[in-house]
N, C-alpha and C positions, 0 to 999 in steps of 0.2 A: 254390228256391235261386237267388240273381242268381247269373251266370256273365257273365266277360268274358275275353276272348280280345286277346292281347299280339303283334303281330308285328313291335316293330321292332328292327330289328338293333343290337347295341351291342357294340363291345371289350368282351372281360374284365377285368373292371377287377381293380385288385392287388388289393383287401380280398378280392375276391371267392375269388379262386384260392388266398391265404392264406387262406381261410375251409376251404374243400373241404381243399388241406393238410391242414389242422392238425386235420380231424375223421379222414381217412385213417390220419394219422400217429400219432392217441393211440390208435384203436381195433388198429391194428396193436403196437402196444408194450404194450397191453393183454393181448392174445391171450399175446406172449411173455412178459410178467410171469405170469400166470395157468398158462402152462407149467411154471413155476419154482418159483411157491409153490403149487400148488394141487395132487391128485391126480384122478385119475379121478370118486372119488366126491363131490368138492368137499369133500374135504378142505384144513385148511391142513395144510402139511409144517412143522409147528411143535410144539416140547413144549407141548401146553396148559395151563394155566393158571387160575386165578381172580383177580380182581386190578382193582386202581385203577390200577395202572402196566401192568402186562400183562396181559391179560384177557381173555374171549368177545368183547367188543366189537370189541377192535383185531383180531380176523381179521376181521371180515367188515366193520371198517371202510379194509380193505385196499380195497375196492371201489368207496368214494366216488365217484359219479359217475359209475359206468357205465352204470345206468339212465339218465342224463339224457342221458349222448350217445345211448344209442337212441334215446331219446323225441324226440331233436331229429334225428334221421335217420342215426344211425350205423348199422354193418351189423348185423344179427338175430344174428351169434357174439356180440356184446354183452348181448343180453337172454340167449343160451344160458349162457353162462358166468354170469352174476348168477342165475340161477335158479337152475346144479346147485350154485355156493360156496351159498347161503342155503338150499338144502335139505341140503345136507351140514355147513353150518354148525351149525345145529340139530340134527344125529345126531352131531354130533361132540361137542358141548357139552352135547349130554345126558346120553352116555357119559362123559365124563369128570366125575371127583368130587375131592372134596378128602381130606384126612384132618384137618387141624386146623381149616379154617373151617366152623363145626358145620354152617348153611344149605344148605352143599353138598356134604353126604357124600353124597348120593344121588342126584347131578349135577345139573349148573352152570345147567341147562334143563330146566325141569320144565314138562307141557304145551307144552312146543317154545320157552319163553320163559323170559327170567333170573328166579331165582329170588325175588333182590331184590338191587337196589341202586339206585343214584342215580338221575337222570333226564341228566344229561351221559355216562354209561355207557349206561344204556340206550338213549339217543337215537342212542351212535355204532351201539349192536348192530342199530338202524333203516334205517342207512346205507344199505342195498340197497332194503328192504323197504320204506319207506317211499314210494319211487319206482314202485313196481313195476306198482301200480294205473293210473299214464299212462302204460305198457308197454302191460300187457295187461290188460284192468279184466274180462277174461272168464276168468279161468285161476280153476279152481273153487279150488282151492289159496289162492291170496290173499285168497276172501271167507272162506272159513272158519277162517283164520287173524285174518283183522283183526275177523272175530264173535269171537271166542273173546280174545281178547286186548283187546278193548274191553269186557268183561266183566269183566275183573278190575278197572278202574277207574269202575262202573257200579252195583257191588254186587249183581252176577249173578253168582258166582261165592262160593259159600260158606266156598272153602277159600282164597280173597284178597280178606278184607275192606278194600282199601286205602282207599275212601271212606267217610264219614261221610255219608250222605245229609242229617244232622240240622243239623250244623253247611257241610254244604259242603266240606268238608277233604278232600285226601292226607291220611293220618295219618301222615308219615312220608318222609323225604328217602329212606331206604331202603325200597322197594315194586318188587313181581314177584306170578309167580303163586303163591308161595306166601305172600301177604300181606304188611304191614309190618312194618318192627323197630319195637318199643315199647318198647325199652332204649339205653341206650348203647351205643353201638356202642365196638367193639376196636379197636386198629392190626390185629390179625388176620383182622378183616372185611375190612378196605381192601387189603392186604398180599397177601392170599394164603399157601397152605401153604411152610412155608421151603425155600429155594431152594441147591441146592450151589453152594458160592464157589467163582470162577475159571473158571465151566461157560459161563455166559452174556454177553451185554452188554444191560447195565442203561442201559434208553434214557434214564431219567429223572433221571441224573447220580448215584444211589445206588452207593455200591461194594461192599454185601456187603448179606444179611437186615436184618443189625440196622436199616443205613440207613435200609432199606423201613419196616421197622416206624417208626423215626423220624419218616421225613416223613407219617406217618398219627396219631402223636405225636395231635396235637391234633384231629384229626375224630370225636371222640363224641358231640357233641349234632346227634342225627339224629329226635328224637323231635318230630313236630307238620310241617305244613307249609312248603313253599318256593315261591316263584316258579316252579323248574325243574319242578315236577312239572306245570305248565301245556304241557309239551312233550306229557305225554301225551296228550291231547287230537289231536295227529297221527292215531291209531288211529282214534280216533272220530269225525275228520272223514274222512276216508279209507272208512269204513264208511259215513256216511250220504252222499259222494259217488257213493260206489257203488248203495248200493240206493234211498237216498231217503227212508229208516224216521226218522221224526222222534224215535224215544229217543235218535237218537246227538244229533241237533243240540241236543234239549231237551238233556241233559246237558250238553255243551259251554256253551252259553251259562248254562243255573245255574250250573256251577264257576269260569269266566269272571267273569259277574256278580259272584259273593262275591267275586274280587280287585278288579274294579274299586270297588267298597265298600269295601274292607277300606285299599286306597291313598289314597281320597278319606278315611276317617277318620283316616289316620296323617299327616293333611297335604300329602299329596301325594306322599308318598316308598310304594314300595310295600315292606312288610315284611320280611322275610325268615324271621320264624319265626311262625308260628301255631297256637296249643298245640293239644290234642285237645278245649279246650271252647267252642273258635272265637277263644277272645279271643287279641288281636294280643299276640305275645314269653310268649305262657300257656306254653311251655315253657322259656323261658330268664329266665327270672326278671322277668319283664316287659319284656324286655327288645325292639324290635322289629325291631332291628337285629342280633340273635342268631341263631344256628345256625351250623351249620358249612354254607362254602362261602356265609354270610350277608356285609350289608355291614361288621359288624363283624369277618369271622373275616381273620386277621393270624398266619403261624404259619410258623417258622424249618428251612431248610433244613438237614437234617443233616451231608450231605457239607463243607458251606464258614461252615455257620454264619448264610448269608444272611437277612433279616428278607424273605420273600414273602406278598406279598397276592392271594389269590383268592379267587374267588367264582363264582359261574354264573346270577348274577341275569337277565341276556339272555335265556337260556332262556327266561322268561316273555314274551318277545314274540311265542312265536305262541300263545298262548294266546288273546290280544286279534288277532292274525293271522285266528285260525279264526272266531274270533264276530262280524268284520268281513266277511268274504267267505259266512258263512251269515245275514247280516243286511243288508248294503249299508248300515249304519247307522256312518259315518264318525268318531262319535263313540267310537267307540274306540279308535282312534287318540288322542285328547285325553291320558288321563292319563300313558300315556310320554312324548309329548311334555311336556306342563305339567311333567314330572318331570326330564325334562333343565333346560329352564331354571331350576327349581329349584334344583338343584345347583349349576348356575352362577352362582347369584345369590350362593353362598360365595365363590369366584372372590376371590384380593387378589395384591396387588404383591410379589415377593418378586425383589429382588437387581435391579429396573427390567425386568421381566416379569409379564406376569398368571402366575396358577399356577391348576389349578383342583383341587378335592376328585372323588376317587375312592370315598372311603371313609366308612364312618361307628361311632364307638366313644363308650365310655365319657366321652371327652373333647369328642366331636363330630365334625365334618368332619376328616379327614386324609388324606395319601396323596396331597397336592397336586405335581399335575405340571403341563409348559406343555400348552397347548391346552384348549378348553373339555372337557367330559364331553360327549361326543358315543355312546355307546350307546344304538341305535335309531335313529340320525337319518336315515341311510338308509330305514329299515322306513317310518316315521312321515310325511317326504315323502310317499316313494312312495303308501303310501296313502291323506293326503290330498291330496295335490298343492299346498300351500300356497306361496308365496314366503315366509313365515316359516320354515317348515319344512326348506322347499329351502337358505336359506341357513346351515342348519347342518352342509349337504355339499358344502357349494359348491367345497373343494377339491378331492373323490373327481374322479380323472381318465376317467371314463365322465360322470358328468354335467355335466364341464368342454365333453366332448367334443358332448353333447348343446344346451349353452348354443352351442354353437359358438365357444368359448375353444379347444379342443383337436382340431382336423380329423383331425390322422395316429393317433388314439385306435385306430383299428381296426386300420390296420397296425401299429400299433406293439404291442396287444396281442397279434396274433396272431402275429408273429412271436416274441415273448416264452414264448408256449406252445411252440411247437416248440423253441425252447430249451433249456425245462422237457423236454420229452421226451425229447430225444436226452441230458440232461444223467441224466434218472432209469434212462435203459435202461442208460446206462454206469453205473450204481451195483448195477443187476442184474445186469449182465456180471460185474462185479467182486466179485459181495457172497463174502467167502472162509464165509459160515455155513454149517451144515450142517442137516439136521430136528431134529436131537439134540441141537443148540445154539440153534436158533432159538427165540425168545421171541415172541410173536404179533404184537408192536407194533414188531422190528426193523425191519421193510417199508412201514411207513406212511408212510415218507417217499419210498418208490417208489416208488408207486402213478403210473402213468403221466398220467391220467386229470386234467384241466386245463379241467373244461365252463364256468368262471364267465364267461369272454371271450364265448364263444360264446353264451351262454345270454343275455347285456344284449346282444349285437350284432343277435345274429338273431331274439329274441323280445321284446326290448324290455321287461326286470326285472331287480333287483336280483339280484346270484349264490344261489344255490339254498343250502338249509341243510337238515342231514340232518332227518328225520324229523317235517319239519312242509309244509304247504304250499307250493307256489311261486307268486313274484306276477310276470307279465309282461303286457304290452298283447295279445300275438296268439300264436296258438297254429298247428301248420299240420301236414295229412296229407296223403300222397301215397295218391292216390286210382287212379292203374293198378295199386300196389302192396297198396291198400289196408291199411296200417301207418299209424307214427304219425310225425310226422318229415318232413324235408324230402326231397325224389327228390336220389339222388347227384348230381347235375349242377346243383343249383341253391343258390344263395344268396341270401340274404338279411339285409337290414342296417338297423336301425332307427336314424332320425335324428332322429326328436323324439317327447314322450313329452308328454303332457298331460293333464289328465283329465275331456277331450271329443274330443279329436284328437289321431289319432297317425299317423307316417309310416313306411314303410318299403320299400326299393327291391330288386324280387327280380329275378335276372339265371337266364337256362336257359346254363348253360355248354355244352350238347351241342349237336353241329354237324348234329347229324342228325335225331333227335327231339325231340317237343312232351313237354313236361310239362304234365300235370294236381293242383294242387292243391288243398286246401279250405282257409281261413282260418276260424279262430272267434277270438271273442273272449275274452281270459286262459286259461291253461291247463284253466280248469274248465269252460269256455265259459259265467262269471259275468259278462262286461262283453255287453251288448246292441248289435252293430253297427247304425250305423242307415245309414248316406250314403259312398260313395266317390269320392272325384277320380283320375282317374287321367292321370299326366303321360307321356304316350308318342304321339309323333305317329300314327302308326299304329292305337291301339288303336281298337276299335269305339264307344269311350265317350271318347273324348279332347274334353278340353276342357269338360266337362259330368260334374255330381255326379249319379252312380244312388243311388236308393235301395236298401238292402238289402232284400231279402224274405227272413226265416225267421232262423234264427240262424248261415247261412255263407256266405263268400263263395268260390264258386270262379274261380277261373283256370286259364288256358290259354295256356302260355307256349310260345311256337313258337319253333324251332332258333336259338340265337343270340339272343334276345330280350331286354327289359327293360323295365322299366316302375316308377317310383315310385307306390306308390300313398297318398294321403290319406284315412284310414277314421275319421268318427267314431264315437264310440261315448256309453252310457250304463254307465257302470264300473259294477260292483256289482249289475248292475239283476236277475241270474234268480242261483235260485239253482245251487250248484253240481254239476257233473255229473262221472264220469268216463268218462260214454257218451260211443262214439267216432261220427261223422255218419252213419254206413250202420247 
């Protein structure tokens, strides 16, 4: 392992000190949010639920994030709490059942996992979990949960057929471990058992049951594949990060492969319904733009009458995420990309402004607003590093900041988090709810927890998204501590991102002790270090590129220190790990 040693002295620079901040600040507002809503046995102190509006998912997507500030050097009460809420999460939500939604008379988790529903539901009930593996990739708990739950989407598991191995398919927008819906779905599937009026607040703008049932009104074509069920594949790459066993990766990339097929035949545009006998819109009358939560679903609010358009097509980006980082094979990235300019190419003049299509129906393109359709432009960049690419984000103020258009990007973010914080603690001080009126998804807007600044400053990638991979330049562990994460005292700030070289300038804020860290390259240590510069008069290597030897680089950062370091690399080049360097 090359090792280089940093002694020269530097002021604390502001990013830096608002860096440390504002990891202090959210993990302490954490602790006291989790006081509040949480119990002993990681319970949430909330009426539980089933539900598209309120559900298993929003408790323990109270959590958002708090694996990630550990994983980036918050304190270990962070990994304790996310460990007892997700193991109580799951005793909680197995115990609890319904009476009218028939799937979950015998509760909401079966095998420790939702029974069935969506893949934007189940990805939030991932929130924690999902994380957990660049926590602790040794906690026996996590391998036998992400085995067992990568089974149900694998066709290991006889009592959740949710795969077609024959066709390639999710059978089903609705899939858990007790296999998929193969019918039309209810409003009482989505809705949850009815709710006494005047008892709760309904986050979702509904004002009584019926509402509920209303705005679910139109979600019953759930029968045949979607895009979002490509999130599943988190499980399975999370499984074969961990041990290595080639059925997770083989899977992944066969169920991967059939989308990228199945987009390149429908033109370019990827699908949204895919029947049970492979063929594109075979469950919605041929339709390929069909299913609920599809480019065509368009479906009215019931409280104001509103006309809203959703969908959860994104979700399908890490599907092509996971088959990129288990193959270093850049081309897939292409068909989301090829797909946005696509849709732009609809793009016309309306009122002396472009307008661009969102959507797609019966009629064609609609749903035209200003700005081009930029979903995925970030993702798609980032992974291939294009200047075609790049200039579909070119206004996101992180890679403004990185073009060097936007210098105060750091302070300005991070102050902006500590805002957020002090602004969500006062919504906790104040919340007037009780356990007994609490619905699961009142808190979600409380959640202390703000890692996406921190996470493109000091690791250098696009903000983390629940329950699929993370993509950044460098990854880093405190090696006296041996964890995962930066040593309290030090920061880090990445200033250009490319995809051979990248920078980034770490300061030891401690006036007394040397820090020891290890750098790898990307969170999975998938990018191959080869060469470092490093700019600091002092160091032992100043002025002069070392080569890397092995897959880390460590440093040695003495009291008061700094040093920018220039590391290239080969992106993509091993495959991925969740082994930690010792």
């Amino acid at each position: 392992m090359t090792s280089i040693s940093i002694t020269t002295p530097m002021p604390p620079p502001e990013w830096a000190l608002l860096q440390k901040e504002s990891m202090k600040a959210q993990a302490r507002a954490c602790a006291y949010f989790y006081s509040r809503y949480f119990d002993e046995q990681g319970y949430m102190r909330c009426v539980p639920r089933w539900g598209g509006d309120d559900g298993p998912d929003d408790a323990i997507e109270n959590l958002t994030g708090w694996p990630t500030l550990y994983m980036m050097g918050g304190p270990e009460e962070l990994l304790a709490m996310s460990n007892l809420a997700q193991d109580g999460h799951i005793k909680q939500y197995t115990e609890a059942k319904t009476v009218d939604v028939p799937f979950c008379r015998d509760g909401m988790y079966y095998k420790e996992f939702p029974v069935m529903f969506d893949w934007l539901h189940n990805g939030e009930s991932m929130s924690v979990f999902g994380d957990l593996g660049l926590c602790d990739p040794d906690a026996e708990e996590f391998e036998r949960r992400v085995r067992l739950w990568s089974g149900f989407y694998m066709d290991e598991d006889p009592g959740a057929r949710n795969y077609d191995p024959e066709h390639r398919i999710i059978r089903s927008l609705f899939n858990g471990s007790r296999g998929p819906m193969l019918r039309k779905a209810e409003p009482i599937d989505w809705a949850g058992d009815p709710i006494e009026e005047g008892r709760f607040v309904l986050a979702h703008g509904e004002r009584n049951f019926q509402e509920m049932l209303g705005h679910f009104k139109d979600y019953t074509d759930v029968i045949g594949d979607h895009p979002s069920n490509m999130l599943a594949t988190g499980l399975a790459f999370n499984a074969y990060a961990l041990t290595g066993e080639d059925k997770f990766r083989d899977w992944i990339l066969e169920y991967v492969d059939a989308w990228v097929e199945r987009t390149r035949a429908n033109g370019g545009i990827i699908p949204t319904n895919i029947g049970l006998d492979g063929a594109i819109g075979g469950a919605c009358d041929g339709k390929w733009y069909g299913g609920c939560y599809g480019w065509g679903f368009t479906t009215v609010a019931p409280q104001d009458g509103r006309t809203v358009h959703r969908d959860t097509i994104h979700l399908g980006l890490s599907g092509f995420s996971h088959a990129l980082l288990l193959t270093g094979d850049r081309s897939y990235a292409a068909p989301w990309s090829e797909m946005i300019d696509l849709i732009n190419e609809n793009g016309r003049e309306e009122d002396g402004q472009m307008v661009y299509p969102n959507k797609y129906g019966d009629d064609g393109w609609y749903n035209f607003t200003p700005g081009p359709y930029n979903v995925g432009a970030m993702e798609t960049w980032y992974w291939s590093m294009t200047k075609e690419a790049r200039a579909r984000c070119a206004d996101d103020a992180w890679v403004r900041y990185l073009s060097g258009e936007h210098p105060t990007y750091p302070e300005e973010a991070l102050q902006a988090d500590l805002a957020s914080v002090r602004q969500k603690v006062e919504s906790v001080r104040t919340d007037p709810l009780t356990p007994d009126t609490r619905l699961s998804d009142n808190t979600n807007g409380f959640n202390p927890a703000t890692p996406n600044a921190l996470f493109q400053l000091t690791m250098g990638g696009p903000a983390p998204k629940r329950a699929q991979a993370v993509h950044c330049m460098f990854r880093y562990f405190d090696l006296g501590r041996r964890r995962p994460g930066l040593p309290e005292d030090v920061a880090a700030l990445v200033d250009a991102v490319g995809d051979t070289r990248s920078a980034v300038t770490l300061v030891n804020l401690n006036p007394v002790d040397p820090e020891d860290i290890i750098i790898q390259g990307g969170a999975y240590r998938e990018h191959a270090l080869k060469s470092v510069s490093v700019e600091s008069k002092a160091a032992e290597a100043d002025g002069r590129t070392v080569e890397v030897a092995g897959d880390y680089l460590r440093l040695r950062l003495a009291p008061g220190s700094e040093a920018r370091l220039e590391i290239s690399m080969e992106r993509f080049a091993n495959q991925p790990t969740l082994a930690f360097p010792w």
